[in-house]
C-alpha positions as CSV (number, residue, x, y, z in Angstrom):
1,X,38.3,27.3,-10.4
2,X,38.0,31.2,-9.4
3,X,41.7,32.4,-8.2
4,X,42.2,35.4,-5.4
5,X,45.0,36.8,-5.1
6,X,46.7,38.7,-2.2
7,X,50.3,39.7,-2.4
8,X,50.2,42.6,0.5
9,X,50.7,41.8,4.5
10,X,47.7,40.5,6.4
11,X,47.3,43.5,8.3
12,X,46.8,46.1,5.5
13,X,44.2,43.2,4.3
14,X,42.4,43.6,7.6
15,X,42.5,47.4,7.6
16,X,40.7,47.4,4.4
17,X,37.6,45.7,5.3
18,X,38.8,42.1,4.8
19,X,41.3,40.5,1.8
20,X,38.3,38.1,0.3
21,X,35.7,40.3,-1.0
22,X,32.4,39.3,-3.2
23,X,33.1,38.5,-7.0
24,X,30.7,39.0,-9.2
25,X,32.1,36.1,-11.1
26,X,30.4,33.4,-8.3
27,X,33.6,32.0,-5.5
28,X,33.2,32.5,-2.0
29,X,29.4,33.4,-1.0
30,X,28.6,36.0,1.7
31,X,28.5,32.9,4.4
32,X,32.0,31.9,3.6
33,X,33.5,35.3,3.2
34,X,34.2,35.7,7.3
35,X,34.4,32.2,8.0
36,X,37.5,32.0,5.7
37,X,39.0,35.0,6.8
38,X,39.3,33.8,10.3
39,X,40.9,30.7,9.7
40,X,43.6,32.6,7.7
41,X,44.0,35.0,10.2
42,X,44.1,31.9,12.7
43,X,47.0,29.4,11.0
44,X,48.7,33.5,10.6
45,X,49.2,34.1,6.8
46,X,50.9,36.8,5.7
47,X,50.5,36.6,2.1
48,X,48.3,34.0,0.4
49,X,46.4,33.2,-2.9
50,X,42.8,31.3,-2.5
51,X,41.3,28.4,-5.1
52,X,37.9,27.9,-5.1
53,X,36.0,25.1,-7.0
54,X,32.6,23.7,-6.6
55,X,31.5,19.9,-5.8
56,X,29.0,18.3,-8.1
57,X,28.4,16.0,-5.7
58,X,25.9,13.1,-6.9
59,X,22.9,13.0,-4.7
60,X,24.1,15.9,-1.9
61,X,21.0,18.1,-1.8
62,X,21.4,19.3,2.1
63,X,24.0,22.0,0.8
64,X,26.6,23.2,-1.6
65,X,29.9,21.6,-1.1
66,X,33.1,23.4,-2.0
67,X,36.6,22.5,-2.0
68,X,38.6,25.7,-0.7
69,X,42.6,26.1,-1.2
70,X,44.6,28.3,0.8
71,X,48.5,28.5,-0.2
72,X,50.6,31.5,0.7
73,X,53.6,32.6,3.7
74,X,54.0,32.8,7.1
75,X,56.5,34.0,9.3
76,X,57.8,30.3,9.6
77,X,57.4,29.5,5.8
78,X,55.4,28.5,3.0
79,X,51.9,26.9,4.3
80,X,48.8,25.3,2.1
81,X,45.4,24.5,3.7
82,X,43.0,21.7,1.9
83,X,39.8,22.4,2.9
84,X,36.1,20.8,1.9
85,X,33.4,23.4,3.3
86,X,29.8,22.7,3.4
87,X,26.6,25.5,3.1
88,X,23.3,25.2,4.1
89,X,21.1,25.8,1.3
90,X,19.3,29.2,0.4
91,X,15.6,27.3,0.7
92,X,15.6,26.1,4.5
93,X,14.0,22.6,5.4
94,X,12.4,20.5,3.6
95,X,8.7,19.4,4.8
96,X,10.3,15.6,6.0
97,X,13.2,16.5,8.1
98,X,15.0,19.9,9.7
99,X,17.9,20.8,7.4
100,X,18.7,23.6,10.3
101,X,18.6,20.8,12.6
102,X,21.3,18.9,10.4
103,X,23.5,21.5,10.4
104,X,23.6,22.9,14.4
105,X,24.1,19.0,14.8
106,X,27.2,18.6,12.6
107,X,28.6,21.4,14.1
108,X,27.9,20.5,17.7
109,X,29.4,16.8,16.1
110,X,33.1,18.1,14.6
111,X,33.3,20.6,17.4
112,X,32.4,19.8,21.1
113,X,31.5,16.1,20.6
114,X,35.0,15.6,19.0
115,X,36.9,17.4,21.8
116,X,35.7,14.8,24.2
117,X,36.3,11.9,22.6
118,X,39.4,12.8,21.7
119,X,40.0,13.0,25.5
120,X,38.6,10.1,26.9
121,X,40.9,8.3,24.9
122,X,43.9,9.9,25.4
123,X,42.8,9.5,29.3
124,X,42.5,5.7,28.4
125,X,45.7,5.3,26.9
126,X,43.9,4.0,23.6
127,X,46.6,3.2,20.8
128,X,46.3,5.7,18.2
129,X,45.5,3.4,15.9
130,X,42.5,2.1,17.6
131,X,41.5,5.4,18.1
132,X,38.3,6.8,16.3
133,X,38.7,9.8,15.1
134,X,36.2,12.5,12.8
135,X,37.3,15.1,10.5
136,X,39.6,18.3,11.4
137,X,37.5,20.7,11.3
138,X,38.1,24.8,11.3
139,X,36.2,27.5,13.1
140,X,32.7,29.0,11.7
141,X,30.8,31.8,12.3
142,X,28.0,30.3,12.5
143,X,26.1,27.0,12.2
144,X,25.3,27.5,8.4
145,X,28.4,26.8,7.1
146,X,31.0,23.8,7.9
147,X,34.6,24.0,7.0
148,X,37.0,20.6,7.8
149,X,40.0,19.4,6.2
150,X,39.7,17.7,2.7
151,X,39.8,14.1,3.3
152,X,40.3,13.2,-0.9
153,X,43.6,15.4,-0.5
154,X,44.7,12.8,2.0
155,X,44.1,9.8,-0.6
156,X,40.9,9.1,1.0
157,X,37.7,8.1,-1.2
158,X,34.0,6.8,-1.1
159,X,33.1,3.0,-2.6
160,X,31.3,3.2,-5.0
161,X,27.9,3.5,-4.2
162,X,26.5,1.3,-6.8
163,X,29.0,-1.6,-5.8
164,X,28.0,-4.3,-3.2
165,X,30.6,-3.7,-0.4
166,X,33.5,-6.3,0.0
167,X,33.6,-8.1,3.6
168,X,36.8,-6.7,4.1
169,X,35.1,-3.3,3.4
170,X,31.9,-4.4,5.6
171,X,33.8,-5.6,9.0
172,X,36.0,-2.2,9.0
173,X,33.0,-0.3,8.6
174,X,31.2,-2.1,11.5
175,X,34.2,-2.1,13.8
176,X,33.9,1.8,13.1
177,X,30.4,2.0,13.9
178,X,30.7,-0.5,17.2
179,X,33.4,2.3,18.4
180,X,31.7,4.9,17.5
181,X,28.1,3.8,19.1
182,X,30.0,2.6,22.4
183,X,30.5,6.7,23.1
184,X,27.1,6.5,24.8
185,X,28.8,4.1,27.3
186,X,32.0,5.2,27.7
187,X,31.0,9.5,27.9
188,X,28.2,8.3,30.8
189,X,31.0,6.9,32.6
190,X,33.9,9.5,31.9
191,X,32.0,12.5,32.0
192,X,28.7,11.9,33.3
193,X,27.8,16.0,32.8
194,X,28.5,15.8,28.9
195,X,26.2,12.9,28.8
196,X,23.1,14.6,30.6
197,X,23.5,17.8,28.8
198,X,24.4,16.9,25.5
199,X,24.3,13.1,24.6
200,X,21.3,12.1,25.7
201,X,19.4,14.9,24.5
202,X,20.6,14.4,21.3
203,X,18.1,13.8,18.4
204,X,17.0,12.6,14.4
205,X,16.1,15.2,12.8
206,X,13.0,13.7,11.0
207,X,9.7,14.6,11.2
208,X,8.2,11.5,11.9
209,X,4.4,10.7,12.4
210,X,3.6,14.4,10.6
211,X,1.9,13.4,7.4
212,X,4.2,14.8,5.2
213,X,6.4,12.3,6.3
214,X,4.0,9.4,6.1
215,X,3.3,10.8,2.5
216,X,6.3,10.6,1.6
217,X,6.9,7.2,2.8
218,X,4.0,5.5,1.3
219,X,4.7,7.0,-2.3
220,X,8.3,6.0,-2.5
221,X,7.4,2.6,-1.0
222,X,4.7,2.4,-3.6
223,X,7.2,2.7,-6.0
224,X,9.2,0.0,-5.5
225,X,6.6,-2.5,-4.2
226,X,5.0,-2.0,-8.3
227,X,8.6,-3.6,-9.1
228,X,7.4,-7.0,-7.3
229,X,6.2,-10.3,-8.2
230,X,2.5,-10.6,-7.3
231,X,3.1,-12.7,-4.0
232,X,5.8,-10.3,-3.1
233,X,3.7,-7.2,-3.5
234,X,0.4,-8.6,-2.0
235,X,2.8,-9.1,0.7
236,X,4.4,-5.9,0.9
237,X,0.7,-3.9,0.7
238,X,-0.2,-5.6,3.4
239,X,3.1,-4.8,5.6
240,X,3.1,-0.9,4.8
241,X,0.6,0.3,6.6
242,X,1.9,-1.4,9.7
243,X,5.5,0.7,9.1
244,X,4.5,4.7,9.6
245,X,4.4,4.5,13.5
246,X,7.4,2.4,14.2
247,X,9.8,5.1,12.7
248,X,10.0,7.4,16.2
249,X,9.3,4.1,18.3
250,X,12.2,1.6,16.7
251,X,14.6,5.0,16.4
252,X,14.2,7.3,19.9
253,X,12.5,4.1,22.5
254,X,13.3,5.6,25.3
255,X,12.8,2.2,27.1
256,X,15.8,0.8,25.1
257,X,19.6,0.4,25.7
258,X,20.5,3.4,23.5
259,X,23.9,4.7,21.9
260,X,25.1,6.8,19.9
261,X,23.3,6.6,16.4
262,X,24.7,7.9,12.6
263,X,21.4,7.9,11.3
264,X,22.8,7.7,7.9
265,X,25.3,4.8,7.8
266,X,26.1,3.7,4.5
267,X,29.0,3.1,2.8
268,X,29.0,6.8,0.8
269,X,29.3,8.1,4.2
270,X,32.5,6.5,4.7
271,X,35.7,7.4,3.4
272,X,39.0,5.0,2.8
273,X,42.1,4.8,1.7
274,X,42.7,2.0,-0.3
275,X,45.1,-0.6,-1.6
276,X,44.5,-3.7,-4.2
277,X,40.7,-2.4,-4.1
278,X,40.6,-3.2,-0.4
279,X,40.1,-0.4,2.5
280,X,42.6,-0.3,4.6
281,X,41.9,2.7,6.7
282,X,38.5,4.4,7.0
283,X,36.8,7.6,8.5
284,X,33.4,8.0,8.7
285,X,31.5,11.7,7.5
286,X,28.2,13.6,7.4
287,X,27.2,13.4,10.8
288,X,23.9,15.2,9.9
289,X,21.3,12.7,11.3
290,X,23.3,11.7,14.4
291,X,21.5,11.0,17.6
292,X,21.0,9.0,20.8
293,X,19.1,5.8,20.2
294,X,19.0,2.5,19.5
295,X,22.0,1.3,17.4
296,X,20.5,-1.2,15.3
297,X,19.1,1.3,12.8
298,X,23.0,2.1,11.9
299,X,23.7,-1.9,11.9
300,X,20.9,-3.2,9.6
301,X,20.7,0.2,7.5
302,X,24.6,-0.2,6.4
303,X,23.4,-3.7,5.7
304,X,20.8,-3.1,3.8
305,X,22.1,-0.4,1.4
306,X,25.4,-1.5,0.6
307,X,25.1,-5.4,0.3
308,X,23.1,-7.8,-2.1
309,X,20.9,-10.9,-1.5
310,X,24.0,-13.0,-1.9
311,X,26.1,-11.0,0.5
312,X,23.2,-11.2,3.1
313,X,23.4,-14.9,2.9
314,X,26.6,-15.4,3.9
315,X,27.8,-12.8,5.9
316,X,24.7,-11.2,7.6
317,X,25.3,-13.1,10.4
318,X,28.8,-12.7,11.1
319,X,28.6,-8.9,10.8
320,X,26.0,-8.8,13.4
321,X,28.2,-10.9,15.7
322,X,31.3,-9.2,14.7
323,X,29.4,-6.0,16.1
324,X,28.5,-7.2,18.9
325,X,32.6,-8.6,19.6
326,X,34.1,-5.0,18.3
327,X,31.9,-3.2,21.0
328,X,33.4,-5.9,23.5
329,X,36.8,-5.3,22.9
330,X,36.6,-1.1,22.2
331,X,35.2,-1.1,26.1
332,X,38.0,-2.9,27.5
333,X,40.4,0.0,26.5
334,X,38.4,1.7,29.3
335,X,38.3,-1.0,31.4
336,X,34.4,-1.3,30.5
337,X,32.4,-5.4,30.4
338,X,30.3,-4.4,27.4
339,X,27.7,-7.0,29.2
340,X,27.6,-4.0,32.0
341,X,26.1,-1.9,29.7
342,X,24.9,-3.7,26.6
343,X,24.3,-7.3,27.6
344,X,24.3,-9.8,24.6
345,X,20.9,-10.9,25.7
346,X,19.7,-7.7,25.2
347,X,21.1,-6.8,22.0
348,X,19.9,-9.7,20.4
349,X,16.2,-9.2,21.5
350,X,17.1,-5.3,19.7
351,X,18.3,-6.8,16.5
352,X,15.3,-9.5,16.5
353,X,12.7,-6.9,17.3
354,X,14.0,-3.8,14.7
355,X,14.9,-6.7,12.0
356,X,12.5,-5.0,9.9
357,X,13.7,-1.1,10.2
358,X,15.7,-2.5,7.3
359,X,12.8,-3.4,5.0
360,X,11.2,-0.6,6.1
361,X,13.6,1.9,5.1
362,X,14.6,0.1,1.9
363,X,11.5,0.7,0.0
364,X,12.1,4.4,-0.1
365,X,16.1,4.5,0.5
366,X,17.0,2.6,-2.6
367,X,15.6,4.1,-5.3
368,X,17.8,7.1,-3.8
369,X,21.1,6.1,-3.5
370,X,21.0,3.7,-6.4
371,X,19.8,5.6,-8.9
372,X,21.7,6.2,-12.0
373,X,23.9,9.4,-12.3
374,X,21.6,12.3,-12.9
375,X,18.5,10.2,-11.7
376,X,18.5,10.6,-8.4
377,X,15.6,12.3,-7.1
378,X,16.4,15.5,-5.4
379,X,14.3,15.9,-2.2
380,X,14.2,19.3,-1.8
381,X,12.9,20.0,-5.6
382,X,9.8,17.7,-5.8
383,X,6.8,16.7,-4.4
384,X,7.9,13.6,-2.3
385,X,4.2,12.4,-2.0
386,X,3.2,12.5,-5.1
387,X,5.9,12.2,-7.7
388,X,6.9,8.9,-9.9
389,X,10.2,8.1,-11.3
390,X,11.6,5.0,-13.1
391,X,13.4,2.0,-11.2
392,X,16.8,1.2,-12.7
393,X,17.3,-3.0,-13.3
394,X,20.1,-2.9,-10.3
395,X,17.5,-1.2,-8.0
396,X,14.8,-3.6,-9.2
397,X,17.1,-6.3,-8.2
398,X,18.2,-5.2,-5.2
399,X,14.5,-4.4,-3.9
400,X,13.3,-7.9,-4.7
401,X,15.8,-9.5,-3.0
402,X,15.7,-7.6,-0.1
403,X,11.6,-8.7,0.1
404,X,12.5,-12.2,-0.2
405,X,15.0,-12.3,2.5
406,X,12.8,-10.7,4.6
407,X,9.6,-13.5,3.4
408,X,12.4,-16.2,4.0
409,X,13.1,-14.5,7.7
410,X,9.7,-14.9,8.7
411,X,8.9,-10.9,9.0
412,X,6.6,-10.8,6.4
C-alpha cells in the first residue's frame, strides 16, 4: 500500500501543478494521475491523504485493477471515497478481440447507458428494489482508465468461481439478466433516439471469422476434446469444424429478436452480498463484451460455466422458463406484454436453435475460468493457436459432462 499525503488547502495543491505527482516507488500511473485529481476536486476536498494498493486479480488480463482510497476534509466534514479503478493495458489488443473496444464500451456502459436506465425507471415508478442498477462510477479523462465505487467495501463478493452455483444463486442471477436484456425493449419504447443511435449499434468486440480467431478456437477445443472418451471425441471432431462460422451468425443475427447482451455472463462477473452462504442481493460488473443481440448467449453461457452435469438435470429447465417469466413481469412495470416484443414462441425457437452456443463455447471457456490458481492461461501472453496446457480433474469433469448432455440432447 503506497500512502500520499496532503495536509495544505486544495488550492495551493492546484497552483502547484496538481497534489498527486509520479512516485518513483510505483502508485498512481500517469493515466490515473488526472483522472483522480478531478474527482477530488469534484466531491471538494480540502485536505486529504490517498491509499493505493494493487489487485492480483486471478485471471483479469484486460487491465490492471487498483483499489484507490481517498480520506481527508471538506468544508462540511470528514469524507472517505472507496474506489476500484480499472487501466487498459500498456500492450493494446490482443489478435482475438479489441481490448480498446472493451474499454470505450464500459465507459459508454457506466456512463450514458446508466443515465437512462436510471430514468426510465424512475419515469415508471419501478420500486427501488426492483430496480437494476450498475456500479457508481466517477468521471475519467479518457476511455483508458475506469474508476467506480468499490463494491467489496460495500460487503459485496464474487462466488467462487470453482463452485457449482446454488439455485438460489442461479434464479437471482437470471432475474438480473432478464432485467437487464429487456433494456432493448423498454429504451425502443421510452426513448426511441437512444435506441437508434446507441443501442442498436452496439457491438462484441470479437474478431470473429478472422483466422486468428478460428485458430484460437480450434486449439483450445483441441484441448479439451483429448480429455474424452473415444465415442465422445469422435463425436466432438466431427462437430468442430461445423462451430467457427456460427459465432457472428448465433451472436449479431440481425434477423433475430435481439436485446441487450453481457457477452460475458458468468457468475465471477457478478457480485453479492451474502448471508448463510446464500446471495441475497446482487450486481452485476465488467460490462466489457456488452452488445445488442440475441440473448440466449448470456442464458446458456451462465449455464454452462457455473453449473455441473447434475445441476443441468434438474434445474436447466426451470431456469430457462424462469427467464422467460422474469422478463414478463420486469415489462409490466412499464406497462409492456413481453409477448409484444419477445413472444414465447419465438424465444423458444432461439433457445432450441443456439442450444449449442453453449458447447461451443465450453471447449475453450473452461479450461479458463477453471483453472487452478496461477494456471490460468493469460491470453494476452501466449500464442492462443498453438500453445498446450494441462486440464485440471474438475475441468476434465466438467467438460465430459457438458459433451454428454449435449449427446443426450440430440445436438451432437
Amino acid at each position: 500500500m503506497y500512502n500520499y499525503e496532503n495536509q495544505i488547502m486544495k488550492s495551493i495543491s492546484m497552483f502547484f501543478a496538481g497534489s498527486i505527482m509520479p512516485s518513483q516507488q510505483g502508485g498512481l500511473p500517469l493515466k490515473l494521475q488526472k483522472p483522480i485529481e478531478n474527482i477530488i476536486e469534484n466531491e471538494n476536498f480540502r485536505t486529504y491523504s490517498i491509499n493505493v494498493k494493487d489487485i492480483e486479480a486471478d485471471g483479469s488480463f484486460l487491465g490492471k485493477l487498483r483499489e484507490i482510497n481517498i480520506k481527508g476534509e471538506t468544508e462540511s466534514g470528514g469524507k472517505e471515497l472507496k474506489l476500484f479503478t480499472k487501466t487498459i493495458p500498456e500492450d493494446g489488443d490482443v489478435n482475438i478481440y479489441s481490448i480498446t473496444h472493451t474499454y470505450r464500451n464500459e465507459t459508454y456502459m457506466y456512463t450514458e447507458f446508466q443515465k437512462v436506465i436510471t430514468e426510465v425507471q424512475e419515469e415508471a415508478n419501478v420500486p427501488v428494489n426492483e430496480r437494476y442498477t450498475l456500479a457508481k462510477s466517477y468521471e475519467s479523462t479518457d476511455l483508458e482508465v475506469l474508476i467506480m465505487e468499490n463494491l467489496a467495501e460495500q460487503g459485496y463478493a464474487m462466488y467462487p468461481r470453482k463452485e457449482v452455483v446454488t439455485l438460489k444463486f442461479a434464479e437471482l442471477a437470471i432475474k438480473h439478466l432478464a432485467k437487464y436484456h429487456s433494456f432493448a425493449f423498454i429504451i425502443k419504447e421510452k426513448r426511441p433516439k437512444f435506441f437508434q443511435e446507441k443501442i442498436q449499434k452496439m457491438k462484441q468486440p470479437f474478431f470473429y471469422g478472422q483466422k486468428a480467431f478460428t485458430d484460437f478456437v480450434r486449439n483450445f477445443s483441441l484441448i479439451s476434446i483429448n480429455c474424452l472418451d473415444p465415442k465422445q471425441k469422435a463425436k466432438m471432431l466431427e462437430f468442430l469444424p461445423t462451430t467457427y462460422d456460427k459465432y457472428g451468425r448465433y451472436t449479431e443475427d440481425p434477423t433475430d429478436i435481439r436485446t441487450m447482451v453481457h457477452g460475458d455472463f458468468r457468475h465471477s462477473n457478478l457480485m453479492a452480498k451474502f448471508e448463510d452462504n446464500e446471495a441475497q442481493e446482487m450486481i452485476v460488473i465488467d460490462y466489457q463484451h456488452a452488445f445488442y443481440g440475441c440473448s440466449i448467449i448470456d442464458l446458456i453461457y451462465f449455464i454452462v460455466a457455473g453449473t455441473d452435469q447434475e445441476f443441468r438435470k434438474n434445474h436447466m429447465e426451470h431456469l430457462k422458463n424462469f427467464y422467460y417469466e422474469s422478463m414478463r413481469e420486469f415489462l409490466k412495470l412499464f406497462d409492456m406484454d413481453v409477448e409484444s416484443y419477445y413472444p414465447r414462441e419465438e424465444f423458444e425457437k432461439l433457445y432450441k436453435d443456439r442450444l449449442d452456443y453453449g458447447l461451443m463455447v465450453a471447449m475453450w471457456l473452461l479450461p479458463v475460468i477453471l483453472a487452478n490458481k496461477g494456471e490460468i492461461p493469460d491470453v494476452t501472453k501466449i500464442d492462443l493457436a498453438t500453445c498446450d496446457f494441462q486440464l485440471s480433474d474438475l475441468i476434465k469433469k466438467r467438460v465430459r459432462g457438458i459433451v454428454d448432455d449435449y449427446i443426450q440432447w440430440g445436438y451432437i
